[in-house]
C-alpha positions as CSV (number, residue, x, y, z in Angstrom):
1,X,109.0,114.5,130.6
2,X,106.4,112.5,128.3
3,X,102.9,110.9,129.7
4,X,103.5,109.3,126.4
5,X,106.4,106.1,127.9
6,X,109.7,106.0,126.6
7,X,108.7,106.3,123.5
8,X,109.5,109.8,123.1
9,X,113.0,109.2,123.4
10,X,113.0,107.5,119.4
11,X,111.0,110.9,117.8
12,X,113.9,112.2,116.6
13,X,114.4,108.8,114.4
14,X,110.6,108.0,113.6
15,X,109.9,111.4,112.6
16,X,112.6,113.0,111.0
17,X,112.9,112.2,107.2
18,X,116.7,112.3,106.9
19,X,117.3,110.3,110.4
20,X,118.8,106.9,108.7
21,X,119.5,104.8,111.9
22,X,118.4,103.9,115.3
23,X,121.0,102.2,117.8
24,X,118.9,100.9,120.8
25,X,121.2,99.5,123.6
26,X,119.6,96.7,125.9
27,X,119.9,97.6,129.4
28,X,122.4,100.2,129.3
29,X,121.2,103.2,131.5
30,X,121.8,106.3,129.0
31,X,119.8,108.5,126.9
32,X,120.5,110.3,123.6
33,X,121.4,113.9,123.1
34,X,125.2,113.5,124.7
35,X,126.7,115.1,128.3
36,X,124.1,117.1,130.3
37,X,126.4,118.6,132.1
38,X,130.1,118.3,134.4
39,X,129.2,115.9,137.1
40,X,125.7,115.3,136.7
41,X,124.4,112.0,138.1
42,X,121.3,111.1,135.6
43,X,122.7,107.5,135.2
44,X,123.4,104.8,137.6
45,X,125.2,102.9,134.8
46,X,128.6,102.6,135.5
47,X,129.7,99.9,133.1
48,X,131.8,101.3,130.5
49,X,130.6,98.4,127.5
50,X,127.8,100.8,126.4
51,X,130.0,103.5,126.0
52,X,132.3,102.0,124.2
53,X,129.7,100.2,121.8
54,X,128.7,104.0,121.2
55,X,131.6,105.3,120.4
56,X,132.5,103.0,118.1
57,X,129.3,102.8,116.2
58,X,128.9,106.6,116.1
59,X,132.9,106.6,114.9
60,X,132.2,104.0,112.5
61,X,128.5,106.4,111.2
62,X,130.4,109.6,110.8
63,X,133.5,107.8,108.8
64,X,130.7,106.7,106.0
65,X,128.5,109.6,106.3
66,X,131.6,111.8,105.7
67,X,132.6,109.6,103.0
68,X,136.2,109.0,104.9
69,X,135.9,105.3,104.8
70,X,131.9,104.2,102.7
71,X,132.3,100.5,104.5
72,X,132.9,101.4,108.0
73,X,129.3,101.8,108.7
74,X,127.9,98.5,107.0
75,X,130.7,96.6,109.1
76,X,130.0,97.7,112.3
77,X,126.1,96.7,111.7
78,X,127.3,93.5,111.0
79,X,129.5,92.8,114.4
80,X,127.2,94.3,116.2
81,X,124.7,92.2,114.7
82,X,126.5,89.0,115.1
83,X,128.1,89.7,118.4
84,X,127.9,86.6,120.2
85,X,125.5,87.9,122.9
86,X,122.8,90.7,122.1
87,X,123.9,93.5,123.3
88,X,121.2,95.8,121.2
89,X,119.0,96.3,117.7
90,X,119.6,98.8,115.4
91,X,117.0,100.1,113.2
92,X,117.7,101.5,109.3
93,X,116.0,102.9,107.1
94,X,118.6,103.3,104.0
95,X,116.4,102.7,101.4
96,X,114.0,105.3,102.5
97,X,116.8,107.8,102.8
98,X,118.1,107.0,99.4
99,X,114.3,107.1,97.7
100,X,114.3,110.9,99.0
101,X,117.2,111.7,97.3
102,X,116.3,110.8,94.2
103,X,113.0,112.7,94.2
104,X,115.1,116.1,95.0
């Protein structure tokens, strides 16, 4: 889709001003954007750890952003962080975020 690598999969992040946060999952076969249709076969990945890591990081995103629980997010950063094998990175860029709104 891109001559550009895999790169292009992170422009939604790197060049959107209100993207916050990057989740980057090491070798789990996905891509982001959600279901691309009913019983499609674009992944091989059959390992349900990823989606679960996912699910509860996007669950735990939504509950601060929606100001249902303001710590959820910050705690799942850190035990994903600290899990005891690196499963991933995730890239933030709060402060940014926060600098925008005060200028508006």
């Amino acid at each position: 889709m891109s001559s550009r690598g895999s790169d292009w999969f992170t422009d939604a992040y790197t060049r959107s001003p209100g993207a916050t946060d990057l989740v980057t999952l090491l070798g789990a076969e996905h891509s982001l954007g959600g279901m691309v249709g009913y019983e499609v076969a674009e992944t091989t990945d059959r390992s349900p750890e990823p989606v679960a890591i996912v699910q509860s990081l996007t669950t735990a995103y939504l509950r601060n952003a929606l100001s249902v629980d303001d710590a959820s997010w910050s705690a799942a950063r850190a035990a994903f962080r600290n899990a005891a094998e690196p499963i991933g990175t995730i890239e933030s860029r709060e402060a940014r975020l926060t600098r925008l709104r005060t200028l508006v």
